[in-house]
C-alpha positions in Angstrom: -28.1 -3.9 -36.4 -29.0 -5.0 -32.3 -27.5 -8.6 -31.8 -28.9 -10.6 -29.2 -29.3 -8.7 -25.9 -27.8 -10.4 -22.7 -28.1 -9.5 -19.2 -26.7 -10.4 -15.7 -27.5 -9.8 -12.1 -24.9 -10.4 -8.8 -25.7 -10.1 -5.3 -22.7 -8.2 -3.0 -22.2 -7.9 0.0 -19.5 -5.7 2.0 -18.4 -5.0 5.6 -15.8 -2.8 7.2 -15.3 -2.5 10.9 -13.0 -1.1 13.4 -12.2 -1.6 16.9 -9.9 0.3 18.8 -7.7 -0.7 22.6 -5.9 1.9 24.5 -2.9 1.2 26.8 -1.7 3.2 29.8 1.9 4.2 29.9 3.8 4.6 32.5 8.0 5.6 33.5 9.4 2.5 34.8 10.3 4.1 38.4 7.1 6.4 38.6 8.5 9.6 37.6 10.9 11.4 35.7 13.1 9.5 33.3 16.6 10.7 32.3 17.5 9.1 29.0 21.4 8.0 28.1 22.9 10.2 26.0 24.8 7.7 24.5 21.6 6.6 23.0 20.3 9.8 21.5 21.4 11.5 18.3 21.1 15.3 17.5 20.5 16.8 14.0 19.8 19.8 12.4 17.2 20.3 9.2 19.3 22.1 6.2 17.5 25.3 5.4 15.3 26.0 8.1 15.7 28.4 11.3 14.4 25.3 13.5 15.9 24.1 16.7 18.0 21.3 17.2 16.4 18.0 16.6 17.1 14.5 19.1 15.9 11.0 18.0 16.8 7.8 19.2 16.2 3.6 18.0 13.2 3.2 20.5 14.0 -0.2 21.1 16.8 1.1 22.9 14.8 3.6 25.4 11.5 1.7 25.7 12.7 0.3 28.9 12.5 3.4 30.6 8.6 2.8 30.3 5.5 0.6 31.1 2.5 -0.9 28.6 0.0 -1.4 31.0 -2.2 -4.7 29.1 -4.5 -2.8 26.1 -7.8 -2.6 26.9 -10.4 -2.6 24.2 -12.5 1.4 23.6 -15.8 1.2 22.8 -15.7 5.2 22.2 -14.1 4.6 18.8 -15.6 1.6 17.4 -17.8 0.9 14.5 -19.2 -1.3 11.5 -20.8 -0.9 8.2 -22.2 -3.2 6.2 -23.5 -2.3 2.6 -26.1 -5.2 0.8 -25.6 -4.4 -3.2 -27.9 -6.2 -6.1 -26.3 -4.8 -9.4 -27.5 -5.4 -12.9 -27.2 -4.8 -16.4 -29.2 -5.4 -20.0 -26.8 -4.9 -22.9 -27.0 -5.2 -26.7 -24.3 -5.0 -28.6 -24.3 -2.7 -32.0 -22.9 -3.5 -35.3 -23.3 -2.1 -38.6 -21.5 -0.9 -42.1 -18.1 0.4 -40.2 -19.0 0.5 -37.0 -19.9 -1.0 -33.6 -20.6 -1.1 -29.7 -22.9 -1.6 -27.7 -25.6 -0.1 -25.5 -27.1 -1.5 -22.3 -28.7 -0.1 -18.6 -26.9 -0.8 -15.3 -29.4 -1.3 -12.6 -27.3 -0.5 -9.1 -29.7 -0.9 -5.3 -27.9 -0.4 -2.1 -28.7 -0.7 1.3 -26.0 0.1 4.2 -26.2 -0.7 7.8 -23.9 1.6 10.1 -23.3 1.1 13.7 -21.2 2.8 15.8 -20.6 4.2 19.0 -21.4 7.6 20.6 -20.0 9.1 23.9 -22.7 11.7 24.0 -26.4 9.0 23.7 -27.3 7.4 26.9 -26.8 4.1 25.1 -23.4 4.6 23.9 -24.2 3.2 20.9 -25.6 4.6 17.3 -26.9 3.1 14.4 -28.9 4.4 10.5 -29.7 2.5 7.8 -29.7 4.0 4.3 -31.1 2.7 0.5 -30.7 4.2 -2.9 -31.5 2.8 -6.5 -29.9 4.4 -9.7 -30.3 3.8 -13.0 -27.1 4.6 -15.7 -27.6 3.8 -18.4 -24.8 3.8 -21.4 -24.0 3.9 -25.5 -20.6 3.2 -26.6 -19.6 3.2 -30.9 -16.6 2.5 -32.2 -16.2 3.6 -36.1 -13.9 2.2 -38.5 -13.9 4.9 -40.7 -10.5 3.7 -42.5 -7.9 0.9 -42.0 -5.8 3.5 -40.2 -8.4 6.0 -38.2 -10.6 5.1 -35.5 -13.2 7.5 -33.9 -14.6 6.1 -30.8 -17.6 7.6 -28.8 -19.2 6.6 -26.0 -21.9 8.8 -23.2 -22.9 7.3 -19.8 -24.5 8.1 -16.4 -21.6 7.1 -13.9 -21.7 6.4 -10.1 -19.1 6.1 -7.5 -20.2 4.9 -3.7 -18.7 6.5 -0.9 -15.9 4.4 0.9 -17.4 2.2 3.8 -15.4 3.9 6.4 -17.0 7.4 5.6 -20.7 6.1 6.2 -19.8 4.8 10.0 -22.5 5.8 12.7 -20.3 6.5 15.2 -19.9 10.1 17.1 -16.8 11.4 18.8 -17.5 14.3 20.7 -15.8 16.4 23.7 -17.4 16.7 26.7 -15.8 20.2 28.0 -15.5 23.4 26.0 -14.6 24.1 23.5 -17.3 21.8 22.2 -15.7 19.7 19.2 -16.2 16.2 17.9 -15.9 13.9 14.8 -18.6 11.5 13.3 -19.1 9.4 9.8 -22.1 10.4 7.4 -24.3 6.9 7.3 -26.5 9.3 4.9 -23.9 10.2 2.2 -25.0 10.1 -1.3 -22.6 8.5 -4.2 -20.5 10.6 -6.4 -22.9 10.7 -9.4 -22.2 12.0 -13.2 -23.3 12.3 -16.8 -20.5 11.6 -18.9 -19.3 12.2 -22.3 -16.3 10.9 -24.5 -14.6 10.9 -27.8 -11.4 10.1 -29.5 -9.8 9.7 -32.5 -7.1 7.0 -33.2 -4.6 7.5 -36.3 -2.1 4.5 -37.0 0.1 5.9 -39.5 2.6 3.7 -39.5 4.0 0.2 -37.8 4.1 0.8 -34.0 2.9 4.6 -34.7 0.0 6.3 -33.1 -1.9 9.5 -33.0 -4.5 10.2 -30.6 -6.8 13.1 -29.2 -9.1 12.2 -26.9 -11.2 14.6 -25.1 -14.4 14.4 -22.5 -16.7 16.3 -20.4 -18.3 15.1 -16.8 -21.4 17.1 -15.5 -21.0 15.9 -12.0 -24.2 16.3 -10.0 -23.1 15.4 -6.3 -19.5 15.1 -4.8 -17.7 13.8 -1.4 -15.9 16.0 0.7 -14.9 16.9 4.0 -16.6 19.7 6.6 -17.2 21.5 9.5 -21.0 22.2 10.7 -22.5 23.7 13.4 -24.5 21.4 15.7 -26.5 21.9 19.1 -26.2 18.3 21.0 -27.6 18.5 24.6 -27.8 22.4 24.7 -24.0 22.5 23.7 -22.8 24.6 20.5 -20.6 21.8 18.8 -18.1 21.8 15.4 -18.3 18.7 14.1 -16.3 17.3 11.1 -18.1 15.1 8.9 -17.7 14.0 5.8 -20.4 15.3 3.4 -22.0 15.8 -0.1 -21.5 18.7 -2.0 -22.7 20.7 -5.0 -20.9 19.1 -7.6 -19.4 20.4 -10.7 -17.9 20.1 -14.1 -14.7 18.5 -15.7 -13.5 18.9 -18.8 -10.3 17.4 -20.5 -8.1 16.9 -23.4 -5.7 14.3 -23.9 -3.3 13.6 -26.7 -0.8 10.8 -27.5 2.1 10.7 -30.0 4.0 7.1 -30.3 6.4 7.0 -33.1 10.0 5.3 -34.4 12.3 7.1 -36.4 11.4 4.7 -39.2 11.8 7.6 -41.4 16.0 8.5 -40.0 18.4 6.0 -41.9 19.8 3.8 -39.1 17.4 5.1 -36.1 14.7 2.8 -37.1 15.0 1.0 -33.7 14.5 4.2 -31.7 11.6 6.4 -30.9 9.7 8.7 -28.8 6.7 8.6 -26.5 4.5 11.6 -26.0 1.7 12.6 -23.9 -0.1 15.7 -22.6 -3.0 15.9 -20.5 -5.2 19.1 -20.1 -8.1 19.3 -17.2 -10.4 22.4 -16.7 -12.8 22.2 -13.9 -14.7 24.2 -11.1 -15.5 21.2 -8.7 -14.0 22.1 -5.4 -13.5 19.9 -1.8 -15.7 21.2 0.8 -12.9 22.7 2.8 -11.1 25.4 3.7 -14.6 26.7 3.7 -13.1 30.2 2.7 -10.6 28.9 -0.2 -11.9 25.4 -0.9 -9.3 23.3 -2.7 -9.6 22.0 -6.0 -11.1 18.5 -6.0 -8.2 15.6 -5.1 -6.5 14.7 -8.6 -7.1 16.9 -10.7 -4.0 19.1 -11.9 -4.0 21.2 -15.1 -1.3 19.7 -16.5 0.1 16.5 -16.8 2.7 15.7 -19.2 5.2 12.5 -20.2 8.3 12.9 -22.7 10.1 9.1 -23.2 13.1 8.5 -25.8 13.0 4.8 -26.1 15.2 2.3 -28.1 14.0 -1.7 -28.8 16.2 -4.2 -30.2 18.2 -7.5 -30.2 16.4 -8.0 -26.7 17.2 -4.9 -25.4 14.8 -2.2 -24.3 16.0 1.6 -23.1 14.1 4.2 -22.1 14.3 7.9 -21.0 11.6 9.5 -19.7 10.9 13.2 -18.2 7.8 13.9 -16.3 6.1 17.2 -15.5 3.0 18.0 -13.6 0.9 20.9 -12.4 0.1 21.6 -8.7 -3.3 19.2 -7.5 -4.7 18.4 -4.6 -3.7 15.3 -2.1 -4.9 13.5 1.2 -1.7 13.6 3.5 -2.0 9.7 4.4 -4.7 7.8 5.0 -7.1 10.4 6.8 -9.3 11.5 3.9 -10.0 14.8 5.6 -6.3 15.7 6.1 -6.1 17.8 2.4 -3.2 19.1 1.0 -1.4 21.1 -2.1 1.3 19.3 -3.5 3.8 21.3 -6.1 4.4 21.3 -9.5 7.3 18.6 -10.1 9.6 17.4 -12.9 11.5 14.5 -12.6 13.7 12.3 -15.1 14.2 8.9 -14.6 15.2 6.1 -17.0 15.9 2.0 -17.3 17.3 -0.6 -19.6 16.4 -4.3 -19.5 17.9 -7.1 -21.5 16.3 -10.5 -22.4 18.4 -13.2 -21.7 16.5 -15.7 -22.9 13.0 -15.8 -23.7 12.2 -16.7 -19.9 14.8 -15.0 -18.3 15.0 -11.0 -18.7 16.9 -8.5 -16.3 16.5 -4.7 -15.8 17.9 -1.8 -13.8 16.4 1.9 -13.2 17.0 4.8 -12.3 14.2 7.2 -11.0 13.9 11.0 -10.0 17.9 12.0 -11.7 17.1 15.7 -11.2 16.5 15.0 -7.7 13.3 16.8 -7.4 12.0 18.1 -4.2 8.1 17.1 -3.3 6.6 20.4 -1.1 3.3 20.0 -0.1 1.1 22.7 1.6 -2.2 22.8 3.9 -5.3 25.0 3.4 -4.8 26.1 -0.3 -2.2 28.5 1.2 1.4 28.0 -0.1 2.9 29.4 3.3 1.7 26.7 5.2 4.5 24.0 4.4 2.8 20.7 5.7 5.8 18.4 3.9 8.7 19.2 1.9 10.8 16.0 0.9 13.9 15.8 -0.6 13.6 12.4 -1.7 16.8 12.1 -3.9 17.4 9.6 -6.3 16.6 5.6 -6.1 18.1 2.6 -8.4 16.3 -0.5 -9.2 17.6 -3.9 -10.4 15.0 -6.6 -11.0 15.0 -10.5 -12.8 12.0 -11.9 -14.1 11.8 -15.7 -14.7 8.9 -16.7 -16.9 7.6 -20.5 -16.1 
């Protein structure tokens, strides 16, 4: 049976700009500065063949230098605004043990990017862009006894490109060797065909089994580049961000939730299970020799809690495991790297005092696991490697 359809439609706007001031610095006397040694501090790093290392508080030096007043640059500036009209028509579905629903989502985008360019006689640059998509989408749910679920749902997905990656704006050198930097105001969104299905089993109180798997055809992807460009008669690199090929991901998830209702005086304790499997051959765009696997994606992701609940309290144990996946080092989306495999225990007990008032204390990363990160899919090329050590939280929540 189709219920009543119903349908909605929003108008959206968004803008992100940037603007950018450089200040000239300057020693205090005009030339060379000799520091107090009082003020500095040497180290070494534990473990490395690196030389000695010297830091100091900088409110303590800066007075060996100047800030000449900052001064706005054009060179580096930029705005995008993107004009959205979204909609959707959706029926819901209902029948003899199961239901959902089914609907389009109409998307329509325009963006305006302006930025600036130190190689146009202007100075300035500026694109305009527009896309329309249609994704449509079914989603079922089945009763099929009091205690299993199945749940099933397909759907053409789409992701827009963050704002700051469709800026106009050109960096370039004006020597050799000819380099520069520029947005992509012509980027295409991260687009997909998905499909999902899970099965729920609730086999007892507070007890759950659950396999949930899925499959993304991905048509187009985001990632960073370098291209070769003649600008003015000069050979240039540039690195851009740009659309690539695309790909597939496939995954399998499953959940295990269950107290010991079945152990004689254990009823209050339990365990918390989890294990996530990824397969896929979508790769970033760079190194353009050894692409990375797409940021996020690790093989293996897996979560093991002993838990206890009772007479207010709540105690939990948990150990953590993951696979090696890709990450941006910071917030430079074009700065990829490798981060390790990692285990790491950590666990927390919290106490209701009252039914407003509850207190809790943790205790994260007990093994003390090291974080080592690598650049351009080679494990030799160390870009981070913390030893974070352990942290301990203590926290009160008032409810009002």
């Amino acid at each position: 049976m189709v219920e009543r359809p119903r349908s909605r439609l929003a108008l959206l706007d968004r803008v992100k700009s940037f603007t950018a001031a450089t200040s000239a610095v300057t020693t205090a006397d005009g030339g060379n500065v000799t520091l107090d040694a009082s003020k500095l501090t040497a180290f070494n790093v534990r473990d490395f063949s690196v030389p000695t290392m010297i830091w100091a508080n900088f409110d303590d030096v800066a007075g060996a230098v100047n800030y000449a007043a900052p001064v706005n640059d054009p060179t580096k500036g930029w705005r995008v605004r993107e004009d959205d009209m979204e909609g959707y028509v959706m029926a819901d579905l209902a029948g003899r043990g199961f239901s959902g629903n089914v609907g389009v989502r109409f998307v329509d985008v325009v963006t305006h990017s302006y930025g600036s360019s130190n190689i146009t006689a202007s100075g300035t640059t500026s694109a305009m862009e527009h896309y329309f998509r249609a994704l449509p989408s079914i989603n079922l749910n089945f009763e099929l006894t009091d205690t299993f679920k199945l749940r099933a749902a397909a759907a053409r997905v789409i992701s827009r490109p963050p704002l700051d990656e469709l800026r106009a704006n050109q960096l370039l050198s004006l020597s050799a060797p000819f380099t520069g930097s520029s947005g992509n105001p012509y980027l295409r969104p991260f687009m997909a065909n998905q499909f999902d299905l899970s099965a729920e089993w609730y086999f007892h109180k507070d007890a759950l089994l659950a396999v949930a798997g899925y499959y993304k055809d991905v048509d187009s992807n985001i990632g960073y580049t370098q291209v070769a460009q003649t600008i003015n008669g000069n050979n240039y690199i540039i690195t851009s961000p740009a659309n690539g090929k695309g790909g597939y991901i496939a995954g399998l998830e499953t959940t295990l939730q269950m107290p010991f209702w079945f152990v004689p005086g254990l009823d209050k304790f339990g365990i918390y299970a989890n294990a996530a499997f990824v397969k896929s051959d979508l790769k970033e765009l760079s190194p353009s020799s050894n692409p990375f696997p797409a940021v996020g994606l690790a093989d293996f992701t897996g979560e093991f809690d002993l838990w206890y609940s009772d007479h207010g309290i709540d105690a939990r144990v948990a150990l953590k495991h993951h696979s090696p996946f890709t990450v941006i080092y910071g917030w430079d989306a074009s700065q990829l790297t490798r981060l390790e495999s990692e285990t790491t225990l950590g666990a927390s007990i919290g106490y209701n005092i009252t039914k407003n008032i509850s207190v809790r204390v943790q205790a994260n990363n007990l093994t003390n696991q090291v974080a080592r990160f690598y650049w351009n899919n080679d494990a030799n090329q160390i870009a981070r490697y913390e030893k974070y050590g352990r942290s301990y939280l203590a926290d009160i929540t008032v409810r009002y």
